[in-house]
C-alpha positions in Angstrom: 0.0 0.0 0.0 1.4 3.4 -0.8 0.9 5.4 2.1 1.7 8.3 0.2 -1.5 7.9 -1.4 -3.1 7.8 2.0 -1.9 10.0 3.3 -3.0 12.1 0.7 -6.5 11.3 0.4 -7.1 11.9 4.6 -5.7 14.8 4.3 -8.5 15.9 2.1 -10.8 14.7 4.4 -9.3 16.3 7.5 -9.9 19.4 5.0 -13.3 18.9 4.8 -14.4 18.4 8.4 -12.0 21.2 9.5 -14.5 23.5 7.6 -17.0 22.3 10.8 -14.6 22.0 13.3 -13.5 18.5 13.2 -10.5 16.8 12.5 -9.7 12.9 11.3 -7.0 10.6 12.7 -6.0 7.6 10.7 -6.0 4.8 13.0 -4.5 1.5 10.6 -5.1 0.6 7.4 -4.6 -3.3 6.6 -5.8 -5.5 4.3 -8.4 -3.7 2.3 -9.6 -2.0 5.6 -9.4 2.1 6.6 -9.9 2.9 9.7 -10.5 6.4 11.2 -11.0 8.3 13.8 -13.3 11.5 14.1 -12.4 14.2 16.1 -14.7 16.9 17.4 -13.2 18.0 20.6 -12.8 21.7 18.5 -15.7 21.8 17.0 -17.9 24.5 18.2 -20.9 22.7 16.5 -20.5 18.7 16.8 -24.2 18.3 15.0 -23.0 19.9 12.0 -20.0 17.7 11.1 -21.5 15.4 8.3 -22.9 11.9 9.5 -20.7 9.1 9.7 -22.4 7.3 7.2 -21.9 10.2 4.6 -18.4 10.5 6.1 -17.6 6.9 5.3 -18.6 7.1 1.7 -16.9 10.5 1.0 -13.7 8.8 2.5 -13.8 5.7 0.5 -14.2 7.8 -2.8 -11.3 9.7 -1.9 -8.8 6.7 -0.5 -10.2 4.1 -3.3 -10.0 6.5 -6.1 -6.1 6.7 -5.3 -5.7 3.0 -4.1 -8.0 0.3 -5.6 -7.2 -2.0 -3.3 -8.9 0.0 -0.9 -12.9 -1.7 -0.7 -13.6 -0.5 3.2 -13.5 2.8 5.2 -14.6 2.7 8.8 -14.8 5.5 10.9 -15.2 5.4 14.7 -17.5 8.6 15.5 -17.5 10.2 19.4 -21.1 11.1 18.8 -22.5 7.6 18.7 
């Protein structure tokens, strides 16, 4: 796995929640598996970060469309 690439593709997502408040960790990536970690401790409004469902897909556009071997995103969200 090129972690270049994966690193690239959460840092556009940290990019996108940041515009709420929120940041995202990456926790391990193995096999075809992503996993994440949502962070809202900044974020003045934690409701209006996006869903974690709508999080998840967003994510696994952005990490599969630079590695295909990529075919799961998970992200573990505080506010559940």
């Amino acid at each position: 796995m090129d972690h270049g690439l994966l690193d690239e593709a959460v840092g556009e997502l940290r990019a996108l929640v940041a515009l709420d408040g929120g940041d995202i960790e990456l926790v391990s990536a193995t096999g075809g598996t992503v996993a994440l970690r949502l962070i809202l401790e900044g974020a003045e409004c934690r409701e209006c970060v996006m869903p974690k469902e709508f999080l998840e897909q967003i994510a696994l556009d952005m990490v599969s469309n630079r590695l295909s071997e990529i075919s799961t995103v998970t992200i573990d969200d505080p506010r559940e």
